[in-house]
N, C-alpha and C positions, 0 to 999 in steps of 0.2 A: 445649506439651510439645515439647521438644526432641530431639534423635537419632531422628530415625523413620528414616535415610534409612543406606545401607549402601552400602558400593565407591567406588570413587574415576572412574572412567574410565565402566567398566559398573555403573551404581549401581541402587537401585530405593530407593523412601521408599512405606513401607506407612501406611493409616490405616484407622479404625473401630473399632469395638468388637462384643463378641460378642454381645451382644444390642441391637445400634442396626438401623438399617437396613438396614447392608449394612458389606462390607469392600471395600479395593483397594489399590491400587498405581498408580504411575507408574515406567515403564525408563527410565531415561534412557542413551544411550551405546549404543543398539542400531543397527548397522549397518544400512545399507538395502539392500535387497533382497536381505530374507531372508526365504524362505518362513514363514508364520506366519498364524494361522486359530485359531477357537475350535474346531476341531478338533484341531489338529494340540495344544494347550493341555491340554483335559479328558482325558485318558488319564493326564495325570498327576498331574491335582485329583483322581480317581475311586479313585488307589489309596492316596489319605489320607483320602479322604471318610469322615464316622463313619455308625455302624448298619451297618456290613457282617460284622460277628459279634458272639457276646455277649460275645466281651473288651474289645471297645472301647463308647464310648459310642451309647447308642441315638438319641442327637440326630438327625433325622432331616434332614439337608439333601442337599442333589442338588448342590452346589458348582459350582452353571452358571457359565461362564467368561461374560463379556460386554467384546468389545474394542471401546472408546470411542474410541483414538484412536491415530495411528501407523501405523497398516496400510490399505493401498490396494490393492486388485484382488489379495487376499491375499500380500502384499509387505510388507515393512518401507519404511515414508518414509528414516528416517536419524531423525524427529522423535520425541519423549517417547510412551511407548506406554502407556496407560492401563487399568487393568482394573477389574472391579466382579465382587463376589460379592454376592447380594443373601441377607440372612437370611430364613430362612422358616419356620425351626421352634424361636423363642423360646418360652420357660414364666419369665417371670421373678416370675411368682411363687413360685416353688419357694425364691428367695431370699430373699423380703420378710422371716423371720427373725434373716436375718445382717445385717441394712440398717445394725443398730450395734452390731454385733460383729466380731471381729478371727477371721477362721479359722486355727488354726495352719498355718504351714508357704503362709501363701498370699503375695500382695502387700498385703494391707488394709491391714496397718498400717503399712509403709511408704510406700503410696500417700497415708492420711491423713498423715503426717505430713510427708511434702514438699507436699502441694496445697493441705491442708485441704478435700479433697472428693475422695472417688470412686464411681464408676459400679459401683456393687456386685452390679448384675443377673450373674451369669456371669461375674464378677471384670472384666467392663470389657476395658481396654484392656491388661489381665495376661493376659489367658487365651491358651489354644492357639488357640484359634478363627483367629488373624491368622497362622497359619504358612499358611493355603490360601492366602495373597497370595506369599507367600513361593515356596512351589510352583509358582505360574503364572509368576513370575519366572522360575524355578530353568528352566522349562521354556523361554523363550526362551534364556536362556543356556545350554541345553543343546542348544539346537538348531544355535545358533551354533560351540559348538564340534566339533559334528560336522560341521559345513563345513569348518574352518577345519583341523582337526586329524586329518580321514579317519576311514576305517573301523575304524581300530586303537583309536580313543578309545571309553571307555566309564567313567560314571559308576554304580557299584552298590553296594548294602548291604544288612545285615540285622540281625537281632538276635540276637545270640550269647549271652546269659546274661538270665536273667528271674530276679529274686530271686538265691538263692544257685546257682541250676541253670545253669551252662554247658554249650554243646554240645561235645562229642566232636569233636576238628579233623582227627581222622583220618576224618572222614564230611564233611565240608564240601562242599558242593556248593552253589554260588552259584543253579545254576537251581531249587533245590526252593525259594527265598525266595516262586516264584508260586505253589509247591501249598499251602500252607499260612494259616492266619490270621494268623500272627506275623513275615512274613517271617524266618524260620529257614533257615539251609544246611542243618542239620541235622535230614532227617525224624526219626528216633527224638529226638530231644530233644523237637520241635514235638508229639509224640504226649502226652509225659511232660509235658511243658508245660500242656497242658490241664486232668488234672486239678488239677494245681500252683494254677492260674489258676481252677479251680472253686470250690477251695476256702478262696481269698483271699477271692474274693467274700463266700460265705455267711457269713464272719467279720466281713465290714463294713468291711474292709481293702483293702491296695492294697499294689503291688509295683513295685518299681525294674527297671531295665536298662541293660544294656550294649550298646551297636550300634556295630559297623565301620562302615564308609564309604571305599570302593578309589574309585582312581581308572586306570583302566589305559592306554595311549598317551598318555602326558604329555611331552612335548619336554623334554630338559635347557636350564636355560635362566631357569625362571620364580622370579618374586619376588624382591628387593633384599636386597644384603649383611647392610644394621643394621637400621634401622627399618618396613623393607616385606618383611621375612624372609616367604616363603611358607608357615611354617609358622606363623607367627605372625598372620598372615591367617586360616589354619584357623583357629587356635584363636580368635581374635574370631569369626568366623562360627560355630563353633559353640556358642559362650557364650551367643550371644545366642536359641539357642534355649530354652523356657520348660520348668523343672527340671532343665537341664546342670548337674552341679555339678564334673564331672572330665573331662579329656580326654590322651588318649596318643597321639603321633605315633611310628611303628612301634614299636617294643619297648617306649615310653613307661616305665613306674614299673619294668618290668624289667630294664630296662640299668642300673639302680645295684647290681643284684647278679651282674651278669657279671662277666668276666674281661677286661681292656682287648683282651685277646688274642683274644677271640670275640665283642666290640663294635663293631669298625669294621668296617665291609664289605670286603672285599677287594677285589682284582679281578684280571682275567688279558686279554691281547690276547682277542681275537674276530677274525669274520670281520670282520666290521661296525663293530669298533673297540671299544675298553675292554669288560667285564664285568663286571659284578656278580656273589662268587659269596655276597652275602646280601644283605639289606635289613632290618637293625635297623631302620635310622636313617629307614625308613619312605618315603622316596623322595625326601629332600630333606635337603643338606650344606650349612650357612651360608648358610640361608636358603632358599638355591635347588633347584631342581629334578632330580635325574638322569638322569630318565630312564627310572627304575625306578618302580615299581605306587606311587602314591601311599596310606598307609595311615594312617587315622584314626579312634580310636577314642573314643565319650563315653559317659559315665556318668549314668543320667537317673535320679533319684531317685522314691521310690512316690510317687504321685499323692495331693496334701495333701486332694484333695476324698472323703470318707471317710465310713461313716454310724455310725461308730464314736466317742460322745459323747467331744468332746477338751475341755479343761481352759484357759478361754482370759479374756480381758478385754474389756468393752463401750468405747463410747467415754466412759464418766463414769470409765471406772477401774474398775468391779466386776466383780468374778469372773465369769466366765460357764461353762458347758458348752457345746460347740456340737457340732452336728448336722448335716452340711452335706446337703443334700437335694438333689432333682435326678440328671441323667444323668452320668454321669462315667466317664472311663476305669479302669479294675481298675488298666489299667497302661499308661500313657501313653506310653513309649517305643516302642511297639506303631505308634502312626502317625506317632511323631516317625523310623521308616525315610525314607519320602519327601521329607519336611522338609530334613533332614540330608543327605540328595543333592544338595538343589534350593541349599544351601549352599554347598555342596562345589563345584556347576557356576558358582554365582556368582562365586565367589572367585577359581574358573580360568579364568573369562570377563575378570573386571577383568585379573589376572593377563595373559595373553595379548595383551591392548589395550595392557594399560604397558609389557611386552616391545619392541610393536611399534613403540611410540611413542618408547623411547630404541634399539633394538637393529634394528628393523627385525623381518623374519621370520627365523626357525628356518635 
């Protein structure tokens, strides 16, 4: 299987499946002597881990970080830095069912028909399960660009809209994303939220989302005119998360019904030099970077795994109904918050490296 591996400079190639023995990653492009520890890693495996409320899935894993290789006397070498998540709380029987059948809305039948064979415990090598690799990534590259880029950088997000229910942006507050289970700005939404998300459940349903993704102290500067556009980066990095079906860099699907006149960002001298006095355009002009809050938004569709009989075909061709059983997210964009970070810092990780590599620093 081909494409495992993601970034050009700072790259990472994930492997395993969700119900084999374990998952991981190799970083490759990671600078040396950069503080890094399976501490300094799990804080951020911990806030995507599943079973920490009843809207995500009750799977019960502990997403122990285990660094193989790369780090010495907790130090980065400069060498390929390896990790392992080891699975621990398979049920694949709960699958044995769907073993030849097509679930809607999943990868079965396209995985069968490019391989001619798949791993159908827990959808295999489709499922979300591989974004915890992704995270551990996301984490050395976030750590790096806090080195690199100071105190003013900061990578954050949340979920602004479950189903049809968005929050109130005149309540947005970035910090209530840790009082809550949904990472929400918005307390009264996250309130309203719940029973919204009660009673998806008892229906045997499942519900979509919307999640932001800021990036704030970003240097003007990053990502290539045509083909290495920074925004065009995002949106590959966040394509490749599992049920993205849409994404908006700043005002995204709304700047076609502005006014060209309240479209472009303006600006005026500063103390400090140019200003911004908006940010449609999400924090990056031809490709590149301003300067301004990096904004990125995606759209994650309801979670296909549902106990809700769906209307589907075996692999001989006949009709089926299917059932899909097992632990599942209500609404999966719930833990794809931390994923979609751990993206965001890659992307500005490679980004940063290739800067540096034709332009020098900042």
């Amino acid at each position: 299987m081909s494409d495992n591996s993601f970034g050009k400079l700072f790259s990472f190639t994930s492997f395993g499946e969700s119900h084999g023995a374990g998952i991981g990653c190799i970083v490759d492009g990671v600078p040396p002597r950069l503080p890094i520890s399976e501490a300094v890693i799990q804080p951020y495996l911990d806030r995507r881990k599943p079973g920490q409320s009843r809207f995500v899935t009750q799977r019960r894993e502990d997403d122990e970080i285990e660094i193989l290789s790369g780090v010495f006397e907790g130090m980065t070498t400069g060498t390929p830095v390896a990790m392992l998540i080891r699975n621990k709380d398979q049920r694949s029987k709960d699958y044995g069912e769907i073993a030849r059948q097509f679930r809607p809305g999943h990868a079965d039948f396209t995985y069968q028909g490019k391989y001619g064979i798949r791993d159908y415990r827990g959808g295999g090598r489709s499922s979300a399960r591989e974004t915890a690799v992704r995270v551990a990534a996301g984490a050395i590259a976030d750590q790096m660009l806090q080195t690199v880029l100071g105190e003013g950088y900061r990578v954050h997000g949340g979920v602004v809209q479950i189903g049809p229910h968005a929050i109130d942006r005149s309540r947005l507050d970035w910090n209530e994303t840790a009082n809550n289970p949904f990472f929400c700005p918005d307390p009264v939404a996250a309130a309203e939220w719940e029973a919204y998300l009660d009673g998806v459940r008892k229906d045997g349903s499942s519900a979509g989302a919307i999640l932001e993704i800021v990036a704030d102290g970003i240097p003007a500067g990053l990502g290539q005119p045509i083909y290495g556009k920074l925004d065009s980066d995002l949106a590959a990095a966040m394509m490749t998360i599992n049920a993205v079906k849409g994404i908006e860099i700043g005002g995204g699907f709304g700047l076609a019904a502005m006014d060209g006149r309240e479209a472009g960002d303006e600006m005026r001298a500063g103390p400090d030099g140019p200003e911004f006095l908006n940010n449609n355009n999400g924090g990056v002009l031809g490709g590149i970077s301003t300067g301004q809050q990096l904004v990125v938004r995606i759209a994650i569709k309801p979670t296909s795994s549902i106990l809700t009989p769906r209307r589907s075909v075996d692999l001989d061709g006949a009709d089926v109904d299917v059932v899909t059983k097992g632990r599942h997210d209500p609404c999966v964009g719930i833990r794809g918050v931390p994923v979609a970070e751990a993206m965001m810092a890659i992307t500005l990780a490679d980004a940063v490296m290739r800067h540096k590599a034709q332009c020098g620093l900042f």
